[in-house]
VOPAGU-2260 file (C-alpha; in pm, 1 decimal, decimal comma):
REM VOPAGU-2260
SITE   aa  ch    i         X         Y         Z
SITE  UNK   A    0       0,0       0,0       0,0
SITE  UNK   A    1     138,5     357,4     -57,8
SITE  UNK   A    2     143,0     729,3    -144,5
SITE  UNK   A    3    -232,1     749,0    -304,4
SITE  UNK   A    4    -384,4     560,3     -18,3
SITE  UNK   A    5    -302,3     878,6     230,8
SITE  UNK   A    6    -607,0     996,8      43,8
SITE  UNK   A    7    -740,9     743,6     242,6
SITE  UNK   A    8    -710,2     838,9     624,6
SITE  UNK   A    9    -765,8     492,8     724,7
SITE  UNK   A   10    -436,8     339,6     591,1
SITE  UNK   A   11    -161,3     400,7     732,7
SITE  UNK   A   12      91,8     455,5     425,7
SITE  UNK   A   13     443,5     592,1     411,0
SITE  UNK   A   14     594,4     693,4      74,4
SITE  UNK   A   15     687,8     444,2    -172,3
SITE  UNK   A   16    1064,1     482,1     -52,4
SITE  UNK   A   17    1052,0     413,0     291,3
SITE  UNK   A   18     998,3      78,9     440,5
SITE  UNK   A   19     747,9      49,8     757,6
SITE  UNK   A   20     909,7      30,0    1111,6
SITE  UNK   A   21     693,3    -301,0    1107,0
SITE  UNK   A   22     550,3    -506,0     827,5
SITE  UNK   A   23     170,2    -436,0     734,8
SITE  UNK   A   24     -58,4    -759,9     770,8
SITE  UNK   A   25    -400,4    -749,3     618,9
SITE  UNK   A   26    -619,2   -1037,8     754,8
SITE  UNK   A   27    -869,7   -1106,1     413,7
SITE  UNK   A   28   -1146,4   -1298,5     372,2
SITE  UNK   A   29   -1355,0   -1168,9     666,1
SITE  UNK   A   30   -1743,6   -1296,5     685,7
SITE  UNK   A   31   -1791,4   -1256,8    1054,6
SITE  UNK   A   32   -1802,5    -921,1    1253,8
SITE  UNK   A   33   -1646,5   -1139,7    1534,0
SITE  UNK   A   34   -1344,2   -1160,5    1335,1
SITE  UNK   A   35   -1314,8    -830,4    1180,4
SITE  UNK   A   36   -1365,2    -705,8    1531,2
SITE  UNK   A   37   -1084,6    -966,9    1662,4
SITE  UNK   A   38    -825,5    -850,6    1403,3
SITE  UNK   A   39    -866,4    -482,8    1497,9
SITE  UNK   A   40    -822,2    -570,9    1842,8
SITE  UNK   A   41    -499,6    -775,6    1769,8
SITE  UNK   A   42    -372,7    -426,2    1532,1
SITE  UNK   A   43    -401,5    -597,4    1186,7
SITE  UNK   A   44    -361,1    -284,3     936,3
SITE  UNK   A   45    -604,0    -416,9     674,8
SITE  UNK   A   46    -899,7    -626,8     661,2
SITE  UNK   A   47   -1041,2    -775,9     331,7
SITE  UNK   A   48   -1414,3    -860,7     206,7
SITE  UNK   A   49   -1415,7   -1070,0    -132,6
SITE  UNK   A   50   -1673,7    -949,3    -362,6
SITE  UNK   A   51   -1617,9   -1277,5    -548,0
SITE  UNK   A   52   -1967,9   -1482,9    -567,3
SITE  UNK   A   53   -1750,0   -1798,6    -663,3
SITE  UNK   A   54   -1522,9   -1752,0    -356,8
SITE  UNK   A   55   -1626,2   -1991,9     -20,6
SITE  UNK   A   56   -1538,9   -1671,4     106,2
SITE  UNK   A   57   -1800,2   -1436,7     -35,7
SITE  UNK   A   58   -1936,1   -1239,7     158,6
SITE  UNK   A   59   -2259,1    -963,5       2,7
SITE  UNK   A   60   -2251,4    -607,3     -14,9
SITE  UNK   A   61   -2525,0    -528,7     264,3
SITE  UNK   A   62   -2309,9    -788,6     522,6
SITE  UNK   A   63   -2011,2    -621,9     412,3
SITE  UNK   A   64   -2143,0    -291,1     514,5
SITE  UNK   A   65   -2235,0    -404,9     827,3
SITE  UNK   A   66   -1930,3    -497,8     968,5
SITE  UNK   A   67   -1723,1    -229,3     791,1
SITE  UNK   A   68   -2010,2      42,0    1037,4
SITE  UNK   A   69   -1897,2    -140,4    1342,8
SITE  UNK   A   70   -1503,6    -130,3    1293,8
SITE  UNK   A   71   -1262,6      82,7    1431,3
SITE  UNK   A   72   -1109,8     424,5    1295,6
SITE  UNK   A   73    -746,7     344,5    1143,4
SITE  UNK   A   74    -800,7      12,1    1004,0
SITE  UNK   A   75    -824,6      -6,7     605,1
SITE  UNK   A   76   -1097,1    -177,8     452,4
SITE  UNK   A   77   -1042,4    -364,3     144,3
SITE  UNK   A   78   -1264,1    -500,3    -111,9
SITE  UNK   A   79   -1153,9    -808,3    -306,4
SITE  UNK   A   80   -1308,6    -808,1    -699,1
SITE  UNK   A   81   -1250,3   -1074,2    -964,0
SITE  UNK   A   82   -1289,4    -941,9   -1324,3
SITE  UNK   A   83   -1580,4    -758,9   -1234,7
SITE  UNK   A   84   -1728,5    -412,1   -1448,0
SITE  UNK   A   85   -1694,2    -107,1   -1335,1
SITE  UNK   A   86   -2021,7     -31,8   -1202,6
SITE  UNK   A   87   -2025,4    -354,0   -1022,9
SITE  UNK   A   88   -1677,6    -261,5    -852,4
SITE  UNK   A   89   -1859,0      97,2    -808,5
SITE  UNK   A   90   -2172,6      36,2    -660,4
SITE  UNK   A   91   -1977,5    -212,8    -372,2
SITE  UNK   A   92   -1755,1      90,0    -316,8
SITE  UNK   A   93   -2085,4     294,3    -270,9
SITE  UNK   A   94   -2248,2      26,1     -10,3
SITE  UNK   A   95   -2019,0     -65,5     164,6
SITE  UNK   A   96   -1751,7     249,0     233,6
SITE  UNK   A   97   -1397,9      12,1     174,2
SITE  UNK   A   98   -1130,5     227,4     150,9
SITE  UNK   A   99    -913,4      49,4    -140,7
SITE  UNK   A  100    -981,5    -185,3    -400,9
SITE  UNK   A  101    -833,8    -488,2    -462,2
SITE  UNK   A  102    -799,3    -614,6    -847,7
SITE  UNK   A  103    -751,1   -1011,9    -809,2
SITE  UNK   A  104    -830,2   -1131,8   -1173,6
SITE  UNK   A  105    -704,2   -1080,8   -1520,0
SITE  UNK   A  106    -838,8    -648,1   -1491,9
SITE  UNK   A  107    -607,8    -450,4   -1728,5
SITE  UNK   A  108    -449,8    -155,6   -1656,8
SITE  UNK   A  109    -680,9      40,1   -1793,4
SITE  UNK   A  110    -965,9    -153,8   -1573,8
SITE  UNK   A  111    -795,2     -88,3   -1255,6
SITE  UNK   A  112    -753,2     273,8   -1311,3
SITE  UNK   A  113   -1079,5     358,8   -1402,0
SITE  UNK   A  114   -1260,8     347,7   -1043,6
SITE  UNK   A  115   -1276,5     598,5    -782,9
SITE  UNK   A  116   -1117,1     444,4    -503,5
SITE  UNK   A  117    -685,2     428,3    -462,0
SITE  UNK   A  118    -627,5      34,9    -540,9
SITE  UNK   A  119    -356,9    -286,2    -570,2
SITE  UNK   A  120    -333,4    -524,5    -825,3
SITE  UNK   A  121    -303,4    -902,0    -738,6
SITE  UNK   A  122     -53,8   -1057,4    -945,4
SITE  UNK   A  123      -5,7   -1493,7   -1022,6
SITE  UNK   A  124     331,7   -1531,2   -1012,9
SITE  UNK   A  125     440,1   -1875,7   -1237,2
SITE  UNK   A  126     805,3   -1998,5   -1229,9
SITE  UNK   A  127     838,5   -1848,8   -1607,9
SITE  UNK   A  128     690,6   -1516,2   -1513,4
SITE  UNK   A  129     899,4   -1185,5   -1540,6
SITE  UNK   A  130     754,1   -1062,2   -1232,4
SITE  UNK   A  131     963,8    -709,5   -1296,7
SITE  UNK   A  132     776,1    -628,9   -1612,3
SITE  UNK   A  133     452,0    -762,9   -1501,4
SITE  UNK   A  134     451,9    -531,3   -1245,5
SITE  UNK   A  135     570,7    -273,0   -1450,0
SITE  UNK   A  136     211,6    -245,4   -1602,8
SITE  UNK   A  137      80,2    -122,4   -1326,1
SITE  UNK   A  138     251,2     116,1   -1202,0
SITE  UNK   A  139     -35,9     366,8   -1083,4
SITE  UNK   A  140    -114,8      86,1    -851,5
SITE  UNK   A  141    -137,4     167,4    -475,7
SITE  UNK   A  142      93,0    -179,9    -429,3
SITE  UNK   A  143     139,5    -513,0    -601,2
SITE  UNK   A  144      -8,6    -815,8    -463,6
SITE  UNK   A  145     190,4   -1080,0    -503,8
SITE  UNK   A  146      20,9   -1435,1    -480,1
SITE  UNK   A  147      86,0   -1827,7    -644,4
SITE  UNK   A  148     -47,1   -1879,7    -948,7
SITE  UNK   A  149    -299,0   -2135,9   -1017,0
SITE  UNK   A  150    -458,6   -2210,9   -1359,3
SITE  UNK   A  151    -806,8   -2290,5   -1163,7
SITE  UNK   A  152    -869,3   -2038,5    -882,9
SITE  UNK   A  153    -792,8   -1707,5    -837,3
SITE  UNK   A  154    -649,1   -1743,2    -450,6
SITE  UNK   A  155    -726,3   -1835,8    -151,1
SITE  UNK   A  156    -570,7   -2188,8    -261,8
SITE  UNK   A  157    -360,0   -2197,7      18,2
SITE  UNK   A  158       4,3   -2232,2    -203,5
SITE  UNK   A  159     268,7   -2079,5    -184,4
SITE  UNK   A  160     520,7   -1959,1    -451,2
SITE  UNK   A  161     859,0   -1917,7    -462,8
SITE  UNK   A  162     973,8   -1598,0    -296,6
SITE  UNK   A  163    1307,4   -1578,1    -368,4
SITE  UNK   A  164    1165,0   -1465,0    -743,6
SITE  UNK   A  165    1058,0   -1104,3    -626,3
SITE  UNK   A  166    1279,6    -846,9    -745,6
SITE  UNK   A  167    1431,4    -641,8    -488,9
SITE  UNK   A  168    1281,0    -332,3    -582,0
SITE  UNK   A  169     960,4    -297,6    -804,1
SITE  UNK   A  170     719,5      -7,6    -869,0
SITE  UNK   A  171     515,8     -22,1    -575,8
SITE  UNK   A  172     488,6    -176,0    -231,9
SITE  UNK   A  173     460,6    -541,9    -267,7
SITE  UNK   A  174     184,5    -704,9     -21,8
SITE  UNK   A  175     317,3   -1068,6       3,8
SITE  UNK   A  176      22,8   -1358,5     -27,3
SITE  UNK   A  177      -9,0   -1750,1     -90,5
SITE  UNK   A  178      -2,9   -2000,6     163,4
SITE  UNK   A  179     131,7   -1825,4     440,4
SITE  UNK   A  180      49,5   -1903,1     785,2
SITE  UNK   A  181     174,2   -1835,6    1142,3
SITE  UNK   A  182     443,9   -2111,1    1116,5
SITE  UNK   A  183     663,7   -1956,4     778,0
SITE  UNK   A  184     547,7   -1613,6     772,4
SITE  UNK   A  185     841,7   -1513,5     920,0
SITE  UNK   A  186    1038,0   -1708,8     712,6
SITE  UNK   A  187     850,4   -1538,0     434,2
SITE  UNK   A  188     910,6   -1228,6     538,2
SITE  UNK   A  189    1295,0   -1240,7     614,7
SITE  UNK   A  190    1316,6   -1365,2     214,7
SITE  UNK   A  191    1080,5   -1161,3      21,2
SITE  UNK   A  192    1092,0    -803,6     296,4
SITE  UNK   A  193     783,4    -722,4     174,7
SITE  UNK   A  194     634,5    -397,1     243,7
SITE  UNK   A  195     332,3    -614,8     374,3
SITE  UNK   A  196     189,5    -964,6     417,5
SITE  UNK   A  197    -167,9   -1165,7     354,2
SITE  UNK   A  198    -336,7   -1436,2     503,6
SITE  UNK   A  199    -686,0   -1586,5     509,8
SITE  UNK   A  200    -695,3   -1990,4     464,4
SITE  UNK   A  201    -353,5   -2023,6     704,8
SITE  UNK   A  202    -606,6   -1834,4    1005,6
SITE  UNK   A  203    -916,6   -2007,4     997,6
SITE  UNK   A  204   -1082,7   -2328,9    1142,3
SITE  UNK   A  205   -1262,2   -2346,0     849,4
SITE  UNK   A  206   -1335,5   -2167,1     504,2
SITE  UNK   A  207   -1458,8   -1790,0     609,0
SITE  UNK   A  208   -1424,4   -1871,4    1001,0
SITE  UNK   A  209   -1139,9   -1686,6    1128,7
SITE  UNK   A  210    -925,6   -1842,0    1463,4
SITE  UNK   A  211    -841,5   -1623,7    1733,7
SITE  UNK   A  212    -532,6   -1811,2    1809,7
SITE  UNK   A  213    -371,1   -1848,1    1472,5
SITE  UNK   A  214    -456,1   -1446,4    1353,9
SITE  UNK   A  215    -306,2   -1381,0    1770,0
SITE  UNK   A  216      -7,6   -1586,7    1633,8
SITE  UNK   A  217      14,4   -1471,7    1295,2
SITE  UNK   A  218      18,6   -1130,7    1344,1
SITE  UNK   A  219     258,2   -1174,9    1630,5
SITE  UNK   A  220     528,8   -1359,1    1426,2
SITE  UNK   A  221     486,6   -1067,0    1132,4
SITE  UNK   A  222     540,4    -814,9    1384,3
SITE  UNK   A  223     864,3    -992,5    1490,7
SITE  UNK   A  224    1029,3   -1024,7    1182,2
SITE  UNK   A  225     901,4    -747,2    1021,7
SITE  UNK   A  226    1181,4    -484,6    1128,1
């Protein structure tokens, strides 16, 4: 996340050349306002709803805005979309109040910069992919969201990638995704020293259903090895 998301008091950005004291975690895939209300409590940066009907995680517009009344001041709110149009994307924005966008499907540049709202654009990354130049496209982008590819789903599959891949320094602030959990997220970190990090599957008891004790231990091990 960066420089156009201080339009956005919410998120807590610093410019694109300086690295957080601490690594940002976003905890995504909320459905519950038990959860949403658990990772505030615990200091997550960023919490995610996925506007994506085909996700286990989907959660509507109205529910969405529900949860998103009863949060917290400082903590970003994140809307997940999947090659959705514009006044789709739009009208959620409208509902529901998220603060930044997030692009997880095959949008084009063009696509991502047409909304309203400061946004981050999920990239696949494949062993053959040049992750520099893919990147490069979208360079107007908030941050790059770097997750596993998989030729079926578009996340939330729970693999990982191989981090040692990620350039050193791309366009934006790279938010590091794909099978992390509480037990290599540090590990994760200390390769890829991303600006932040992602997690839904590697917190929950089950899909959607966040656990208190693995977003307590997540966020704890981020924290620790994210200076």
């Amino acid at each position: 996340l960066q420089s156009a998301l201080l339009e956005s008091a919410p998120c807590l950005i610093t410019s694109e050349d300086m690295r957080p004291l601490s690594v940002k975690v976003k905890f995504c895939g909320i459905t519950r306002l038990d959860d949403a209300e658990t990772a505030a409590a615990l200091g997550a940066d960023a919490v995610g709803f996925v506007f994506y009907e085909k996700s286990p995680r989907y959660i509507g517009p109205a529910a969405a805005a529900e949860i998103i009344r009863r949060l917290p001041p400082f903590v970003c709110k994140v809307g997940l979309f999947v090659n959705s149009e514009k006044h789709k994307v739009e009208s959620v924005v409208r509902e529901t109040g998220i603060d930044l966008v997030q692009y997880h499907g095959d949008e084009s540049p063009v696509q991502c910069e047409s909304g309203s709202k400061p946004w981050m654009k999920a990239i696949r990354v494949s062993p053959e992919m040049d992750v520099q130049a893919e990147a490069a496209r979208y360079a107007r982008a908030s941050a790059i969201f770097l997750d596993a590819h998989d030729p079926t789903a578009y996340g939330g599959t729970g693999q990982c990638f191989d981090w040692r891949v990620i350039p050193r320094k791309l366009p934006r602030p790279v938010i590091l995704a794909g099978g992390l959990t509480p037990e290599n997220v540090g590990k994760a970190i200390r390769i890829a020293v991303p600006y932040g990090v992602d997690v839904s599957g590697g917190i929950e008891s089950s899909k959607g259903i966040k656990d208190p004790v693995k977003m307590e231990r997540f966020i704890t091990e981020a924290r620790r090895f994210g200076r």
